[in-house]
Every structure is written in structure tokens, then in C-alpha cells.
C-alpha positions in Angstrom: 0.0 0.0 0.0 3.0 2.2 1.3 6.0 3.7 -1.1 8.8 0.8 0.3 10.9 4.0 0.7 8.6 5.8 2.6 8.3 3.0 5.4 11.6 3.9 7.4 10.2 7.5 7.8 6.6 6.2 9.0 8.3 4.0 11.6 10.3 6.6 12.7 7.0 8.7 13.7 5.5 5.6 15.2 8.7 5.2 17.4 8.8 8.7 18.0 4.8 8.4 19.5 6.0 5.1 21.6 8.8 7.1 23.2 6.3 10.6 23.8 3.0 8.1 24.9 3.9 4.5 25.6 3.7 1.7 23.0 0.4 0.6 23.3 -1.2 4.5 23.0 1.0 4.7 20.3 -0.3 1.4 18.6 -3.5 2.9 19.2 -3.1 6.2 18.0 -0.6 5.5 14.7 -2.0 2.1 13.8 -5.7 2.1 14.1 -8.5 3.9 12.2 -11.9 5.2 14.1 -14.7 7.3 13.3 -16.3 9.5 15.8 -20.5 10.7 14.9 -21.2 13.7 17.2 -24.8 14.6 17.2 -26.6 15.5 14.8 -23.9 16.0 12.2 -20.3 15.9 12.6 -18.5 13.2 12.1 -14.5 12.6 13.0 -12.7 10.3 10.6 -9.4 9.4 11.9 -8.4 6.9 9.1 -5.8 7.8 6.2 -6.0 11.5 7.4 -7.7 13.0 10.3 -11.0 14.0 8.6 -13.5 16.7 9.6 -17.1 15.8 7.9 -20.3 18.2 8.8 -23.6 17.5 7.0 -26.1 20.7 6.8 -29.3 20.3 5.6 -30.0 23.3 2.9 -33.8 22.2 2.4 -36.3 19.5 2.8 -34.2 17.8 0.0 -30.9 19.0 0.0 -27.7 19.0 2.1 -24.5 20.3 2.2 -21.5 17.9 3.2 -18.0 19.5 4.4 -15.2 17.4 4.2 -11.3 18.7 5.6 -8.2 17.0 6.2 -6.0 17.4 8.8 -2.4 16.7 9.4 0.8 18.3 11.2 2.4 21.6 10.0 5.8 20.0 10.7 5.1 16.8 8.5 7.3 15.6 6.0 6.4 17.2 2.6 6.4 13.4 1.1 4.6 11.9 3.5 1.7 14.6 3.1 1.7 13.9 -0.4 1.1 10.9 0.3 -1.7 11.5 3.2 -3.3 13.6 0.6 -3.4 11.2 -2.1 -4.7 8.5 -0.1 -7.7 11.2 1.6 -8.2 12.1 -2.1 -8.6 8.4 -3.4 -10.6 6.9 -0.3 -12.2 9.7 1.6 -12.1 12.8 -0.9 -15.2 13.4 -2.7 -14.5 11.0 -5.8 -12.6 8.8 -3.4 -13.3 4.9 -2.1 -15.4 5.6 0.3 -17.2 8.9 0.0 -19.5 8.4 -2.7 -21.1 5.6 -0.9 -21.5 7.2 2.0 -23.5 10.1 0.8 -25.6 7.6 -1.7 -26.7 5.9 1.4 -27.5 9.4 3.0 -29.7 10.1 0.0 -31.6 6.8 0.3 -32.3 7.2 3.7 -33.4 10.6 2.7 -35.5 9.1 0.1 -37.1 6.9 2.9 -38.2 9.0 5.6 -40.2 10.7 2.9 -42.4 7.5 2.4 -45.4 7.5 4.6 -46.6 4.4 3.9 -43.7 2.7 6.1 -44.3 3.4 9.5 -40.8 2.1 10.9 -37.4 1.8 9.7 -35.7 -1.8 11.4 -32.7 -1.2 13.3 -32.7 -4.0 14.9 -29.3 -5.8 14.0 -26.7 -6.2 16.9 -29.6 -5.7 19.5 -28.8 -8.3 21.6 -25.5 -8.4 21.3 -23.4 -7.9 24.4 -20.8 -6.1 22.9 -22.0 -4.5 19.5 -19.5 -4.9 16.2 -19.0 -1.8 14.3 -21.9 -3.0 11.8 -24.5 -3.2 14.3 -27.1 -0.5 14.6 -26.5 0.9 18.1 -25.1 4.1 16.9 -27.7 4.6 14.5 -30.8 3.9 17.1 -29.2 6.0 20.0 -29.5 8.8 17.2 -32.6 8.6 16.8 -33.5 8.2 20.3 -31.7 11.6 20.9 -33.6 13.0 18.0 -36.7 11.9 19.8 -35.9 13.1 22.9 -35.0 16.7 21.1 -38.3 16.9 19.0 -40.7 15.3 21.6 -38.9 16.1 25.2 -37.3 14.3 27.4 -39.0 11.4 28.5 -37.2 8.9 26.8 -40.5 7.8 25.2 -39.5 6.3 21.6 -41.6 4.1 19.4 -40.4 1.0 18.5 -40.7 -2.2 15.7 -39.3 -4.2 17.9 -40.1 -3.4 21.9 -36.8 -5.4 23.6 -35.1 -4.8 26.9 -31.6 -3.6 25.9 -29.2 -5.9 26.1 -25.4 -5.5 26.7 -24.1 -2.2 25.8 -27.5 -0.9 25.0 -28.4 -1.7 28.6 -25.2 0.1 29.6 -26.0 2.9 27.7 -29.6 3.2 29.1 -28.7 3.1 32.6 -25.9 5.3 32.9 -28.4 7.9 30.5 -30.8 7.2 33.8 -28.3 8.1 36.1 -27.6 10.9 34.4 -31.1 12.0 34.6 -31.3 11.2 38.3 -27.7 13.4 38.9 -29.7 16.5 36.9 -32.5 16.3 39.5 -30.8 16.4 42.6 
């Protein structure tokens, strides 16, 4: 994936984190990729380059999406090139990624304007203990939040599929409950 040549230079930042933070931080923060959704629309994309995405909505059917890349002032100039070619190929707007990201935005779009459909089924992972990063957790404590924003705060939602939570879902819940319990006191 890497320029061979490159690869002494990218080590040498990775040793250079282990040294300032400890190996396994450093593992952490120079060898794995994350993605951070802050409600309702920023997203943190710390994969290739760190990545700033905000979607706007401009109308009842339009948005605006804002995509920047981040890296060091001091980096090296051929290792930037290279973090910019790889945000432009994978996360740019033409990149990997990208375009299939925002075509799924539009079919959800598309979807909440059908009224026929009373639900949307966000069901998979829900009983998982720990959720994997293509369960639906994130996507139904959005809407939850959205719910609680539009309707109050009563933590009243309507659901497909009434469960308990389960697992992290259940850990979410109850520390959102003592949360709510810590604001009355």
C-alpha cells in the first residue's frame, strides 16, 4: 500500500509516538483507524488523514457535506503527499469511500419521505453484548436523541421491535438514567 521507501520514515513517527506516549497508546493512535458521529452531524474520521465531515441540511431535499483534512504543519512534505493522495482516493469526494457514504444518505433521505412505512428496522446487533462496528447501536441512540430533542425528554421512543436492551444498549440506558437522576438532585 506504502512507497517501500517511505516505510523507514513512518516507523520513525510511530517510534517517536511510543517514546512521547507509551507503545500501546502509540499502537492505538498511529496504527488504528476510528470514526467518531457527534450529534446531529459531525463526524470525526481518523483513518488515512484525520478528517472533519459536517452534513447541513440546505432544504427538505438537499444537504450540504464539508469534508477537511487534517495533518501536522511540521510533516514531512512526502509523507503529506502521500496522506493527501490517499484522503483524495478513499475519503475525498470521488474517493473509495465517500460516494457511498453520501448515496446511502440520499436513500435514507429518500425513505423517511415515504409515509406508507411506519418504521425503519434497526434491529441488528440488538442483543449483542458487545456490539461490532456494523450493528445498529449508533444509528438507534441517534434517533432516540432525536426523539428526545423533538418530543422532550421522556425517553419515550416508538419501537418495531419493543426489547429490553441488552449488553451495551443496557449500559447505555442506565448510565443515561443516572444521568437524569444526577440533573435532579
Amino acid at each position: 500500500m506504502f512507497d517501500p521507501e517511505l516505510r523507514p520514515r513512518m516507523e520513525a513517527t510511530a517510534a517517536r509516538f511510543a517514546e512521547k506516549f507509551g507503545a500501546e497508546r502509540a499502537q492505538r493512535i498511529t496504527g488504528m483507524n476510528r470514526a467518531l458521529m457527534i450529534f446531529p452531524n459531525l463526524m470525526i474520521i481518523d483513518a488515512i488523514a484525520l478528517t472533519i465531515r459536517k452534513i447541513d441540511p440546505v432544504g427538505a431535499d438537499r444537504m450540504a457535506i464539508t469534508s477537511v483534512a487534517l495533518a501536522p504543519k511540521d510533516e514531512d512534505p512526502e509523507i503529506r503527499e502521500l496522506r493527501k493522495s490517499h484522503y483524495l482516493t478513499f475519503l475525498g469526494p470521488a474517493g473509495f469511500a465517500t460516494p457511498d457514504d453520501i448515496e446511502i444518505i440520499e436513500s435514507c433521505q429518500r425513505g423517511y419521505r415515504n409515509r406508507t412505512v411506519r418504521y425503519s428496522d434497526l434491529s441488528r446487533g440488538m442483543n449483542k453484548e458487545i456490539p461490532e462496528t456494523t450493528d445498529e447501536l449508533p444509528a438507534r441512540e441517534f434517533w432516540r436523541q432525536w426523539d428526545r430533542l423533538m418530543h422532550g425528554d421522556d425517553g419515550h421512543f416508538e419501537a418495531a421491535h419493543q426489547t429490553e436492551p441488552h449488553g451495551a444498549e443496557a449500559e447505555l440506558h442506565g448510565a443515561e438514567a443516572e444521568l437524569q437522576g444526577a440533573e435532579k438532585e
